[in-house]
MDTraj code that builds the backbone (N, CA, C; nanometers):
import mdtraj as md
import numpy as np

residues = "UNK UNK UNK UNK UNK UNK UNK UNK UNK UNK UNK UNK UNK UNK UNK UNK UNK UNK UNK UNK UNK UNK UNK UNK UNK UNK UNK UNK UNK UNK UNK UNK UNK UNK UNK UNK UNK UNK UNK UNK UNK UNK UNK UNK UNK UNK UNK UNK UNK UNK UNK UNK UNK UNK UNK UNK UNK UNK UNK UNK UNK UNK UNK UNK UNK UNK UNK UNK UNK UNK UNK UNK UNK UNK UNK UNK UNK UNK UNK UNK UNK UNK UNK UNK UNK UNK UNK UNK UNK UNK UNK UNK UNK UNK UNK UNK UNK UNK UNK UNK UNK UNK UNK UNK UNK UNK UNK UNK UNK UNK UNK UNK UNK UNK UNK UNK UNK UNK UNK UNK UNK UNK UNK UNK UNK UNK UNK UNK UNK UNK UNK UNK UNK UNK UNK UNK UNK UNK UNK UNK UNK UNK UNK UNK UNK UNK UNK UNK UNK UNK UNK UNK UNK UNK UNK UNK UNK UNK UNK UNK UNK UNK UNK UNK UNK UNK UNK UNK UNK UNK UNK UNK UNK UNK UNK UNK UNK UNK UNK UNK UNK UNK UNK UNK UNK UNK UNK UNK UNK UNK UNK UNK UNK UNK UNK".split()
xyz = np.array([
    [0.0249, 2.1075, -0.9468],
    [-0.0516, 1.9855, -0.9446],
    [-0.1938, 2.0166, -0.8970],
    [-0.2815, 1.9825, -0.9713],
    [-0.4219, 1.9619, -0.9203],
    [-0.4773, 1.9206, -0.8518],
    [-0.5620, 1.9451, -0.7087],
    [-0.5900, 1.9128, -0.5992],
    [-0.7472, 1.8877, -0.6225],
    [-0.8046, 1.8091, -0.6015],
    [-0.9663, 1.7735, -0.6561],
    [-1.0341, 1.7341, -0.5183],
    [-1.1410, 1.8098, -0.4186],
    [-1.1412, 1.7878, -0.2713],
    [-1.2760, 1.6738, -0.3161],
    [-1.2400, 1.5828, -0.2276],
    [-1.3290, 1.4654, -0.2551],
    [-1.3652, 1.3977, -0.0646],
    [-1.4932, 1.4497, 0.0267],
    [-1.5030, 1.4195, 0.1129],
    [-1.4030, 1.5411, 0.1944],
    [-1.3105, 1.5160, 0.3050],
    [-1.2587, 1.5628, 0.3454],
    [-1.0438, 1.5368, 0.3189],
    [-1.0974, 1.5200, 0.2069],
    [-0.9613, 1.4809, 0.1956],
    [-0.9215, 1.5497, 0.0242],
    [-0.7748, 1.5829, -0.0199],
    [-0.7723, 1.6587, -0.0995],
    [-0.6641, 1.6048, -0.1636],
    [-0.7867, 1.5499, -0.3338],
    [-0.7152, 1.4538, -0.4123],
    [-0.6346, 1.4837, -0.5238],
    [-0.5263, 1.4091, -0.5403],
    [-0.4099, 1.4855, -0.6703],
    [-0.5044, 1.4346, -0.7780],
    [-0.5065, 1.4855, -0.8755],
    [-0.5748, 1.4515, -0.9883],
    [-0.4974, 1.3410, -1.0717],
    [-0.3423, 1.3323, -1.0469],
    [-0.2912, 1.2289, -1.0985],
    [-0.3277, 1.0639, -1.0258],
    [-0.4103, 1.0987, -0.9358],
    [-0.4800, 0.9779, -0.8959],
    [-0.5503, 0.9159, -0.9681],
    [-0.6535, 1.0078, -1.0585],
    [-0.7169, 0.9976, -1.1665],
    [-0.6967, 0.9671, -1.2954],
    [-0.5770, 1.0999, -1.3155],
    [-0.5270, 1.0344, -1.4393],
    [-0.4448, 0.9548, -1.5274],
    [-0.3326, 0.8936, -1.4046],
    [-0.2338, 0.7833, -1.4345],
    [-0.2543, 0.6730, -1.4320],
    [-0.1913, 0.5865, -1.4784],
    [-0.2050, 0.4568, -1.4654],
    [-0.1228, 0.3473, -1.3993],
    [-0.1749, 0.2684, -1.3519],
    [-0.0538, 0.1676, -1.2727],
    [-0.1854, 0.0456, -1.2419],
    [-0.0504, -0.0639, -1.2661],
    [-0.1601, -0.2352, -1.2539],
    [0.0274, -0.2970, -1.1756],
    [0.0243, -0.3204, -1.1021],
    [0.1348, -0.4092, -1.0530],
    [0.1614, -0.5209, -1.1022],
    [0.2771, -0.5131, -1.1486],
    [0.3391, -0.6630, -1.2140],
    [0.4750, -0.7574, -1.2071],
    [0.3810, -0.8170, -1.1115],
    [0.5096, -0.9167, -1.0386],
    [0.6027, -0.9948, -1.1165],
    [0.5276, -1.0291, -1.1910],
    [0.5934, -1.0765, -1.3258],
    [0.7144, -0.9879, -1.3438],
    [0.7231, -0.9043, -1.3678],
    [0.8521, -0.7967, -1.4358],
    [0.9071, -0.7197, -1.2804],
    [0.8786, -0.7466, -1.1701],
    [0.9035, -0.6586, -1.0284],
    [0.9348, -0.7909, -0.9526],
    [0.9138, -0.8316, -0.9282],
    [0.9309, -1.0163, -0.8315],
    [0.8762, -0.9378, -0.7386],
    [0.8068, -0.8178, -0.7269],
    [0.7861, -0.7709, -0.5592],
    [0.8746, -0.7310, -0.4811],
    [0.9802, -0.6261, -0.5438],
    [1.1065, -0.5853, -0.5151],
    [1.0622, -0.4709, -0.3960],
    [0.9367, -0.4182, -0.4051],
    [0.8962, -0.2962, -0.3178],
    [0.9145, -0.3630, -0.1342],
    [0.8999, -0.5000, -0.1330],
    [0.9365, -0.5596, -0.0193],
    [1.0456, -0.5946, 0.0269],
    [1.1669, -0.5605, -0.0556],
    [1.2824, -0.5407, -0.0044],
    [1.3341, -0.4239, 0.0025],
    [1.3077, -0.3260, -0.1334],
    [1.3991, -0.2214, -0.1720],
    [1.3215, -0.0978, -0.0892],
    [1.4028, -0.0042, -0.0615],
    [1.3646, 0.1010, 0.0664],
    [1.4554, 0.1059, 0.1460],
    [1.4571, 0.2146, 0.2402],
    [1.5521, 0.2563, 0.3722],
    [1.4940, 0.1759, 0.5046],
    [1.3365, 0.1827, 0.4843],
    [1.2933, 0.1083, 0.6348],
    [1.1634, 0.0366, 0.5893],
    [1.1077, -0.0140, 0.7131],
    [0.9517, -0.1173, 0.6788],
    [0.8803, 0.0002, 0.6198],
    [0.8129, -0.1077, 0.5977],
    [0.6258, -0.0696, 0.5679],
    [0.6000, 0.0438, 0.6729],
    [0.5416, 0.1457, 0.6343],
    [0.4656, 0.2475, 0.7520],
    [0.3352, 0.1765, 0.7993],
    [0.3070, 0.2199, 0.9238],
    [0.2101, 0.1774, 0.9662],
    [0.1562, 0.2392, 1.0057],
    [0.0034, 0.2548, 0.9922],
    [-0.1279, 0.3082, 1.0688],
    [-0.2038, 0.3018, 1.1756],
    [-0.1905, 0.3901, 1.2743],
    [-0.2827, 0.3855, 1.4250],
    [-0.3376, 0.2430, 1.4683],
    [-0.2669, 0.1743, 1.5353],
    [-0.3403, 0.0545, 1.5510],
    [-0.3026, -0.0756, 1.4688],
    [-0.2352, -0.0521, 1.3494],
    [-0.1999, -0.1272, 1.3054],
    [-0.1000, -0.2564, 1.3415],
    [-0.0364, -0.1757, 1.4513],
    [0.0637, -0.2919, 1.5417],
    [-0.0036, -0.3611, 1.5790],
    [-0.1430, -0.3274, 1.6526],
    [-0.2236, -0.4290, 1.7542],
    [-0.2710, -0.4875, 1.6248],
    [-0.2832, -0.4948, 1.5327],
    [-0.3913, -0.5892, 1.4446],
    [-0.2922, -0.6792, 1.4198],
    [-0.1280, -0.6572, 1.3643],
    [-0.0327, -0.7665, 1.3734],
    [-0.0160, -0.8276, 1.4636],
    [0.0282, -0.8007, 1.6167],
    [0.0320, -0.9034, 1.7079],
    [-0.0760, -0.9396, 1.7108],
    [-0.1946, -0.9336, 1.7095],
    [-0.3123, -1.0443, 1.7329],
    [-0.3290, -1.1835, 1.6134],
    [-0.2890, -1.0783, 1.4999],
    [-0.2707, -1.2172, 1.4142],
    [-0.1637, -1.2911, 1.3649],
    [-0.0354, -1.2480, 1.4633],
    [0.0969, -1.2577, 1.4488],
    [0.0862, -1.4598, 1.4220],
    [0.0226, -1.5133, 1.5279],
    [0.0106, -1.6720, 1.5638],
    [-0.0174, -1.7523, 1.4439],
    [-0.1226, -1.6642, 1.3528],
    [-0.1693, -1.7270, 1.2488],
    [-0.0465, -1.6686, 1.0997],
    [-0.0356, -1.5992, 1.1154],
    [0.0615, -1.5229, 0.9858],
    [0.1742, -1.5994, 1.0079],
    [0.2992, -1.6164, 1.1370],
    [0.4201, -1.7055, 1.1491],
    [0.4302, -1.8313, 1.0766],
    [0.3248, -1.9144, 1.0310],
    [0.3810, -2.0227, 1.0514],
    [0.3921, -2.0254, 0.8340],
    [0.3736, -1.8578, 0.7838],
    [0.3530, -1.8735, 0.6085],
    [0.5066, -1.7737, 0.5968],
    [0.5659, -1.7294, 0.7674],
    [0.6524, -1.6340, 0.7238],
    [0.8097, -1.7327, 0.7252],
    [0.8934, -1.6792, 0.6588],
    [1.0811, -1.7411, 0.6837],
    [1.1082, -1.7234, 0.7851],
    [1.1949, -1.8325, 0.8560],
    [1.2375, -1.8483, 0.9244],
    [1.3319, -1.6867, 0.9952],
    [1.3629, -1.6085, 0.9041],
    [1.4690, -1.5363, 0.9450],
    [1.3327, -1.4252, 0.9462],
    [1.2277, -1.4164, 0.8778],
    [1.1377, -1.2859, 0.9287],
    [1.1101, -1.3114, 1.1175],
    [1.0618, -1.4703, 1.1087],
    [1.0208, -1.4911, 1.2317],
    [1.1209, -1.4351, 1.3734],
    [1.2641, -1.4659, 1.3086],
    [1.3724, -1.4424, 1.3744],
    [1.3717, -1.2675, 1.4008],
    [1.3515, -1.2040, 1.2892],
    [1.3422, -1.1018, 1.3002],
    [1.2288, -1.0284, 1.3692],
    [1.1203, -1.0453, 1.3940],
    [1.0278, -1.0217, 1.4734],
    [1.0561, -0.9853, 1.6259],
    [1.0676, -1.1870, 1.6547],
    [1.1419, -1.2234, 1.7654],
    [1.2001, -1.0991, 1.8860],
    [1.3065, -1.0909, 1.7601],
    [1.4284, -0.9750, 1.8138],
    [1.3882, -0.8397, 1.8254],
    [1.3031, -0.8144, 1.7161],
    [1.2978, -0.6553, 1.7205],
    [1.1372, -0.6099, 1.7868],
    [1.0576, -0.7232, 1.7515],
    [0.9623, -0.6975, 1.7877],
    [0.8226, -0.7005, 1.6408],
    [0.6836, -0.6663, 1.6909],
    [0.6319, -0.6453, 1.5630],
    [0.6147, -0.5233, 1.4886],
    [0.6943, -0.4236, 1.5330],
    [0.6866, -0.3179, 1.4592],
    [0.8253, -0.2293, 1.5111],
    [0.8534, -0.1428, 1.4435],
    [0.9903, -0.0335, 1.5298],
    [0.9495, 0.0753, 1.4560],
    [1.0543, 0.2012, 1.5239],
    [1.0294, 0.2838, 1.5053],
    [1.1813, 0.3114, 1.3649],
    [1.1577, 0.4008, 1.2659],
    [1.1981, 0.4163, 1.1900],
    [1.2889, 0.6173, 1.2096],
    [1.3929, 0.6176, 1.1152],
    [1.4836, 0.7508, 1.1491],
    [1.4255, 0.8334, 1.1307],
    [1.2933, 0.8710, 1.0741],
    [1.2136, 0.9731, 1.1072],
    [1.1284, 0.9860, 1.2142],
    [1.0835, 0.8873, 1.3085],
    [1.0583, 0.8854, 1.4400],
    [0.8693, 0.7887, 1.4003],
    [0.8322, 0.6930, 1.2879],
    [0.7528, 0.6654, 1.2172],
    [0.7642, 0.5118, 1.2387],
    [0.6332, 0.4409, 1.2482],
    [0.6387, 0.3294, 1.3133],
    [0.5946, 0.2294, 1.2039],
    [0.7205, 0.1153, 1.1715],
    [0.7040, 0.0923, 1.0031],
    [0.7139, -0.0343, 1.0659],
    [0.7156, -0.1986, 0.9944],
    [0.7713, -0.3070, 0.9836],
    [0.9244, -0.3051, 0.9911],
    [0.9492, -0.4650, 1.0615],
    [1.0622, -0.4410, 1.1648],
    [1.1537, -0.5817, 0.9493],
    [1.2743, -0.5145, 0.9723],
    [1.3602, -0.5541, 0.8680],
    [1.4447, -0.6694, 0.8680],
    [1.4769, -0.7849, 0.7909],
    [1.5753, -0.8829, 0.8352],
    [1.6909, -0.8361, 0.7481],
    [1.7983, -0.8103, 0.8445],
    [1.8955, -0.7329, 0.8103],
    [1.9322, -0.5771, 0.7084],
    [1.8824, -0.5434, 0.8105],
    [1.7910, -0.4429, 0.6950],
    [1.7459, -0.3986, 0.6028],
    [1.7477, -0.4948, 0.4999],
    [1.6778, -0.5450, 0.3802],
    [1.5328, -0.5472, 0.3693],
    [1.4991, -0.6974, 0.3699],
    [1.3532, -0.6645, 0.3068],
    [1.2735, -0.7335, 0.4553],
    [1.1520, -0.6621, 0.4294],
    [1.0549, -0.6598, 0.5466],
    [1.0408, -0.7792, 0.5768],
    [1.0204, -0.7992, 0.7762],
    [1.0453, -0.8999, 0.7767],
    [0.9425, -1.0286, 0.7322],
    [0.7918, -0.9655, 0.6956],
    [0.6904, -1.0169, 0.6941],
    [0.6670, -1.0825, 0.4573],
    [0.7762, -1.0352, 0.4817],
    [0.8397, -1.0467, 0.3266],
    [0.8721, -1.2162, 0.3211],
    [0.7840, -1.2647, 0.2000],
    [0.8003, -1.4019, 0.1932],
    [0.8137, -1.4752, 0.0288],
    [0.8659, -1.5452, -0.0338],
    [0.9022, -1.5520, -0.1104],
    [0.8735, -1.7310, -0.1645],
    [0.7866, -1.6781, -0.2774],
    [0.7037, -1.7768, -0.3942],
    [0.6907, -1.7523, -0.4987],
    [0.7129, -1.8296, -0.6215],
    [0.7190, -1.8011, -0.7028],
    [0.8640, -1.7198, -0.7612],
    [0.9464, -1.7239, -0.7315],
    [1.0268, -1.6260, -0.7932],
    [1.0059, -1.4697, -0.7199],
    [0.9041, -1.4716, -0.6432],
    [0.8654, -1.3269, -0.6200],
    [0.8286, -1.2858, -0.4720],
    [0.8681, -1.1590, -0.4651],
    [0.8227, -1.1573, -0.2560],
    [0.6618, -1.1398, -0.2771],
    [0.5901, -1.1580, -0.1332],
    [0.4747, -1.1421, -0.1206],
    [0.4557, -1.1235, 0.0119],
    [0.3538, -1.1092, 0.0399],
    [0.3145, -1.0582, 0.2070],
    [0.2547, -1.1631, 0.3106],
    [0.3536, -1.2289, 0.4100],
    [0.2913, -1.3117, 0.4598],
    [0.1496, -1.2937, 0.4997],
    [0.0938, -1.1553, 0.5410],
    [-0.0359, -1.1604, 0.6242],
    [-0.0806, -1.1831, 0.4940],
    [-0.0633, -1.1151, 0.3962],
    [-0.1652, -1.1288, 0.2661],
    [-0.1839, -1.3056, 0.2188],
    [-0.1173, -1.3130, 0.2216],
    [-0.0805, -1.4827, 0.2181],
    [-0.1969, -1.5783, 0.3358],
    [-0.2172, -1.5087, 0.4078],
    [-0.2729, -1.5703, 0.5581],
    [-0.4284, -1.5318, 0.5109],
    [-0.4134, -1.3985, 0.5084],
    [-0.5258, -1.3188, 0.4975],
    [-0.6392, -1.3895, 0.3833],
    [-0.5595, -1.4594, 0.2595],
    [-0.6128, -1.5296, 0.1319],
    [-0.7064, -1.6698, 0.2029],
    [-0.6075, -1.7440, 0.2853],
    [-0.6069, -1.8619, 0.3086],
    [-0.7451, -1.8374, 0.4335],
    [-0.7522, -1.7392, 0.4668],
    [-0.9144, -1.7510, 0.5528],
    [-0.8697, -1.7163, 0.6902],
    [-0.6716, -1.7051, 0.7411],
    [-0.6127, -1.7955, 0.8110],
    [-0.6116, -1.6457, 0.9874],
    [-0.6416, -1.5392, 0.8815],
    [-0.5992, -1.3719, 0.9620],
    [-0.6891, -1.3115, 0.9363],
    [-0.7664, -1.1561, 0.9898],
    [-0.8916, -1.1016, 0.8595],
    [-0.8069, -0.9374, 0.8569],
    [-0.6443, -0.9767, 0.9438],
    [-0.5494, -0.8043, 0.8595],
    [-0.4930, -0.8602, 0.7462],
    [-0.4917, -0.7902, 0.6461],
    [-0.4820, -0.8075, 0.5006],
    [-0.3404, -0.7714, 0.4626],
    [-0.2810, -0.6558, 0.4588],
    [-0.1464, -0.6514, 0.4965],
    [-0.1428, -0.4752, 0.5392],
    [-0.0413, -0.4024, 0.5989],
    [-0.0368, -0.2554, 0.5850],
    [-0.1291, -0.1966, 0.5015],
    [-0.1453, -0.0881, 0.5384],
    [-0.2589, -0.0267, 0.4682],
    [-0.1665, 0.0255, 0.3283],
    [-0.0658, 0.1067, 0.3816],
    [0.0671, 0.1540, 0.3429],
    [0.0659, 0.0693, 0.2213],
    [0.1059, -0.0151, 0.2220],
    [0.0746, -0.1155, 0.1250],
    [-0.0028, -0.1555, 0.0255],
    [-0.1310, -0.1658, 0.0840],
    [-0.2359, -0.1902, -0.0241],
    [-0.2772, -0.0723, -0.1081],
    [-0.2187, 0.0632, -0.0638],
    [-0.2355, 0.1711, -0.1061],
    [-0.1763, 0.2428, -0.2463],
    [-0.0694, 0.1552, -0.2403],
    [0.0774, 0.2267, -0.3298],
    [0.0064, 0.1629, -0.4676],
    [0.0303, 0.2828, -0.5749],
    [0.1327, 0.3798, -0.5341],
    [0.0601, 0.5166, -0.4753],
    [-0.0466, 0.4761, -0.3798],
    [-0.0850, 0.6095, -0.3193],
    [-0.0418, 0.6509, -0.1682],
    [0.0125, 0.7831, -0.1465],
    [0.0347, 0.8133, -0.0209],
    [-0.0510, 0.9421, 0.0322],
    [-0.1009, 0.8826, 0.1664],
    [-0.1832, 0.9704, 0.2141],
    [-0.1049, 1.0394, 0.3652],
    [-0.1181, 1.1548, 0.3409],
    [-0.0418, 1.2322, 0.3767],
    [-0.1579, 1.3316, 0.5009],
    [-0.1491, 1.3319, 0.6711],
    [-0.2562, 1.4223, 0.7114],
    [-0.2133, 1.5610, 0.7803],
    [-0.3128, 1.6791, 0.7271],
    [-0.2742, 1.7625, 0.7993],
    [-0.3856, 1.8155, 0.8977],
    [-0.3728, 1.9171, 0.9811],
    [-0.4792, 1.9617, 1.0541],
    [-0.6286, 1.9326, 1.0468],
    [-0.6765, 1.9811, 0.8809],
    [-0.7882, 1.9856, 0.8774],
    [-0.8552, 1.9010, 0.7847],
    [-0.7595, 1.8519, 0.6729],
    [-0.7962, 1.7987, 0.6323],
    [-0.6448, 1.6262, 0.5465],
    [-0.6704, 1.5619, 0.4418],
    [-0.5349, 1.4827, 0.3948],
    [-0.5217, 1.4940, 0.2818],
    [-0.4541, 1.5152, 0.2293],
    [-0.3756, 1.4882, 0.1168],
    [-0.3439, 1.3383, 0.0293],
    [-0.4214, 1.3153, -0.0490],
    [-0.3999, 1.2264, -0.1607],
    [-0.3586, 1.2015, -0.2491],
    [-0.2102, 1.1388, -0.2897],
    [-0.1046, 1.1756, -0.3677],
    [-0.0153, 1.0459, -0.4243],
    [-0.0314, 1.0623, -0.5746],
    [0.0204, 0.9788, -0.6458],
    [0.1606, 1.0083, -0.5932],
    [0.2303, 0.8344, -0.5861],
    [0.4136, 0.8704, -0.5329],
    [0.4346, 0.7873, -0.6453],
    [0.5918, 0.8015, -0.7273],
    [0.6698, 0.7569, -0.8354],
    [0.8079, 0.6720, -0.7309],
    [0.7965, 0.5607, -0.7662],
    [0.9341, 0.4965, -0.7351],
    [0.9557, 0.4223, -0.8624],
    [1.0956, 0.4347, -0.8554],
    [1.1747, 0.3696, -0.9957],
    [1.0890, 0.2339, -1.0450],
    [1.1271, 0.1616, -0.9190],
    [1.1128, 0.0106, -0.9005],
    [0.9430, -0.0158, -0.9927],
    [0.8515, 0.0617, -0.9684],
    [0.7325, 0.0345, -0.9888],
    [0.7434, 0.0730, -1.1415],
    [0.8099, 0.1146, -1.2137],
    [0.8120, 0.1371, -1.3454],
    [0.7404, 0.0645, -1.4710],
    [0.7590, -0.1157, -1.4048],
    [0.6904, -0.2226, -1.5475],
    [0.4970, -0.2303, -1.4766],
    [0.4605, -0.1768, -1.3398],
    [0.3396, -0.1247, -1.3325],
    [0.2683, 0.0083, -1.3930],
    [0.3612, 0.0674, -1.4087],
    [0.2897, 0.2297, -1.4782],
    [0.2634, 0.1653, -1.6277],
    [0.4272, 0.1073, -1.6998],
    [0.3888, 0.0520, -1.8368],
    [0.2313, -0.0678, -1.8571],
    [0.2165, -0.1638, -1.7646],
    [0.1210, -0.2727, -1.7376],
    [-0.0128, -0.1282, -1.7634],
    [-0.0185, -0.0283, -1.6684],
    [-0.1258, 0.0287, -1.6157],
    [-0.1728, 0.1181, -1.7497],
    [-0.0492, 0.1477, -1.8294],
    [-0.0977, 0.1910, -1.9296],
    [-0.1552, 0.1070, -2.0525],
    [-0.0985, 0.0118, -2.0756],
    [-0.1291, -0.1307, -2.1965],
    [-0.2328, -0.1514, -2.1820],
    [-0.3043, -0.1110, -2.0107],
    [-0.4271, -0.1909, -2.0343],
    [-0.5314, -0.1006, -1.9831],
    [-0.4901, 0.0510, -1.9629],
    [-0.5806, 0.1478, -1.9436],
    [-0.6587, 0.1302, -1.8155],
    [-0.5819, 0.1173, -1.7185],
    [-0.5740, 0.1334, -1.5648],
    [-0.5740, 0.2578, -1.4946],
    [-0.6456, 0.3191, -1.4344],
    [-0.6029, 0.4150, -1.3474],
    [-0.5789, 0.3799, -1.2325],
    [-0.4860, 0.4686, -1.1829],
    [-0.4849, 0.4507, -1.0237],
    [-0.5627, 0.4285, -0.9441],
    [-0.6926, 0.5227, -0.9366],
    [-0.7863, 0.4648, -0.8522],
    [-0.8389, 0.3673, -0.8130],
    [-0.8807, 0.3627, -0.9813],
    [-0.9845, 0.1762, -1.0122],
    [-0.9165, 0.0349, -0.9664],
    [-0.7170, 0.0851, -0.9765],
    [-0.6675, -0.0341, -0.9468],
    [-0.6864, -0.0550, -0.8185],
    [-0.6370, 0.0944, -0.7473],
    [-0.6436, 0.0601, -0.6153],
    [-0.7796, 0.0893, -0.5012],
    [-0.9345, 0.0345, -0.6266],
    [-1.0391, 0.0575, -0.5298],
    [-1.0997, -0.0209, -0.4198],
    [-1.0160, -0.1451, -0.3815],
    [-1.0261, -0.1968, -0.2734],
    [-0.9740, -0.1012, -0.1551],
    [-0.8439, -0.0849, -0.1935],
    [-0.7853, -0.0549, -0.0620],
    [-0.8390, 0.1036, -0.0387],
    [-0.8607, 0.1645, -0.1193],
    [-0.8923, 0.2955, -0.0906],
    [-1.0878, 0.3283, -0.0126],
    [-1.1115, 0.2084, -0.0640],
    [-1.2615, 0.1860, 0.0285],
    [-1.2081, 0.1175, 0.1882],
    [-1.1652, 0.0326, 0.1613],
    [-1.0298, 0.0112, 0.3020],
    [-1.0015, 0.1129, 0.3848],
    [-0.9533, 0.2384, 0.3058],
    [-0.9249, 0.3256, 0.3770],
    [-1.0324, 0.4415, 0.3919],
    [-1.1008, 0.4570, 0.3167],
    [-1.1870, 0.5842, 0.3429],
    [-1.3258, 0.5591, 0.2998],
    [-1.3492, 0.4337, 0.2685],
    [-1.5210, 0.3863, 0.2594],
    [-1.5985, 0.4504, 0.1317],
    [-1.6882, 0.3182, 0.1194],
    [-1.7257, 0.3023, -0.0074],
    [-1.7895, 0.4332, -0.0738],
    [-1.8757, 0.5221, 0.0397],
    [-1.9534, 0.6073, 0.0075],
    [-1.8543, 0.7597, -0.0869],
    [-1.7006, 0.7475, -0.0002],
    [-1.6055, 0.8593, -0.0438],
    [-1.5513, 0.7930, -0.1730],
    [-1.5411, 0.6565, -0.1921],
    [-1.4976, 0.6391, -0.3452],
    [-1.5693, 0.6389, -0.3720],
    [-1.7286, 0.6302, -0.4256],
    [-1.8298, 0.6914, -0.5321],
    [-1.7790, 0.8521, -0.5548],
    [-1.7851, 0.8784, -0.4700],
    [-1.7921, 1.0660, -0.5155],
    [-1.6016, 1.0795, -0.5744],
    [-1.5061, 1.0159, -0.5584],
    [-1.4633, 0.9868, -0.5954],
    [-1.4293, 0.9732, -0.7698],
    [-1.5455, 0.8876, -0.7870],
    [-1.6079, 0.8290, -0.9416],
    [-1.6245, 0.9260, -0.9730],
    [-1.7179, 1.0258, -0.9389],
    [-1.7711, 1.1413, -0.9343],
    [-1.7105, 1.2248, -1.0201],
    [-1.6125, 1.2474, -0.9178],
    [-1.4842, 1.3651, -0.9677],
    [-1.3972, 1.2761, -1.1150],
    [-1.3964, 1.1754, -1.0740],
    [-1.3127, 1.1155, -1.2180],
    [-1.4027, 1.1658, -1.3185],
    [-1.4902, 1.1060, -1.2936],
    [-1.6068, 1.1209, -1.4369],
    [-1.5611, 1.2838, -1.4762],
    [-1.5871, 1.3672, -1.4010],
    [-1.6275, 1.5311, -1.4262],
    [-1.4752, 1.5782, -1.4865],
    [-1.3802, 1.5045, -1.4143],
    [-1.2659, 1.5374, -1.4682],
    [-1.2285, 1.4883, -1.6160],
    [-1.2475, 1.3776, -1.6426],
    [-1.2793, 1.3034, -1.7846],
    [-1.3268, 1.3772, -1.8895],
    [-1.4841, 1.4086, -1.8655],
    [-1.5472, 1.5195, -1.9062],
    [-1.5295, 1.6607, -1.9048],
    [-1.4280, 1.6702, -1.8597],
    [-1.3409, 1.8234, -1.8774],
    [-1.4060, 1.9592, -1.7709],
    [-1.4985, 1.8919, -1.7089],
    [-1.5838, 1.9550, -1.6017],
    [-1.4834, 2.0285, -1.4805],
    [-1.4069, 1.9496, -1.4898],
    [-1.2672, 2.0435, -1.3799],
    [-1.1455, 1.9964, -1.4652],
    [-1.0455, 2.0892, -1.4545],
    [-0.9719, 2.0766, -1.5452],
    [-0.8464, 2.0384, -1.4399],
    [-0.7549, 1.9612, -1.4948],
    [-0.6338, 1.9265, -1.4308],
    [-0.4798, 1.9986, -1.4539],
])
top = md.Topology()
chain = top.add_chain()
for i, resn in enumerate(residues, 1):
    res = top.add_residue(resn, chain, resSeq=i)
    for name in ("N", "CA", "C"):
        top.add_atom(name, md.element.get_by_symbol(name[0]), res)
traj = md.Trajectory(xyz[None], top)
């Protein structure tokens, strides 16, 4: 697999060259139930939920709230990894359901003006996982079954990964590292580095 270093971080090229558009329509948002444990979470990310825990409760189910309650706003997961806490260990407890489909209470909150945490980063990321080591991270397209009618969506309509996910990835590593980013897409496009 092709590693494309963009800033300090070292990007799979299938970031670039796959496609994925999420479609709830054909997924109901199954990624919020289906899994072994929560959402992973990022440095700090607990404190940004309990602060906006007051405002997010009152868009979440009764049994997330319950679940909170009990477990708390975050736990630790069997790899020793600090994810969203589960109602019955199913789907996350912050997992809320409209439309036929789950959705994210903070995101839900976050829309309404109501929170300004948006949901897991973890989250807004997929299907990208960023992975850190010593010196530098790893940027890496992940495949789950479930996301399957998004790769088809991402292809119909000539989506890449990146572009879909260039909110959250400025979210995560700022606007200036997704230009150069562009950068590398472009050059890669143009056959300038090869994949």
């Amino acid at each position: 697999m092709t590693m494309i270093q963009v800033g300090n971080a070292l990007v799979s090229a299938e970031v670039i060259t796959r496609h994925f558009r999420c479609d709830p329509a054909a997924c109901h948002g199954i990624c919020c139930v289906a899994g072994d444990a929560g959402a992973p979470l990022e440095e700090g990310e607990c404190r940004e939920i309990e602060e906006s825990y007051a405002a997010v409760a009152p868009y979440m189910k009764p049994a997330g709230v319950e679940a909170v309650e009990r477990q708390g706003f975050s736990v630790i997961d069997a790899d020793g990894d600090e994810v969203t806490p589960l109602i019955d260990g199913a789907e996350c407890a912050y997992a809320i359901d409209e439309g036929g489909c789950c959705w994210c209470a903070f995101e839900k909150a976050w829309s309404a003006g109501a929170c300004g945490f948006r949901k897991p980063l973890s989250c807004h990321l997929y299907p990208v996982r960023v992975a850190r080591y010593r010196c530098h991270e790893a940027v890496n397209y992940d495949r789950w079954r479930i996301c399957d009618p998004a790769r088809a969506r991402g292809e119909r309509e000539g989506m890449p990964v990146y572009l879909f996910l260039r909110e959250a990835l400025v979210r995560r590593f700022g606007e200036e590292w997704f230009q150069q980013l562009r950068v590398a897409a472009d050059a890669l496009e143009r056959g300038l580095i090869h994949a």
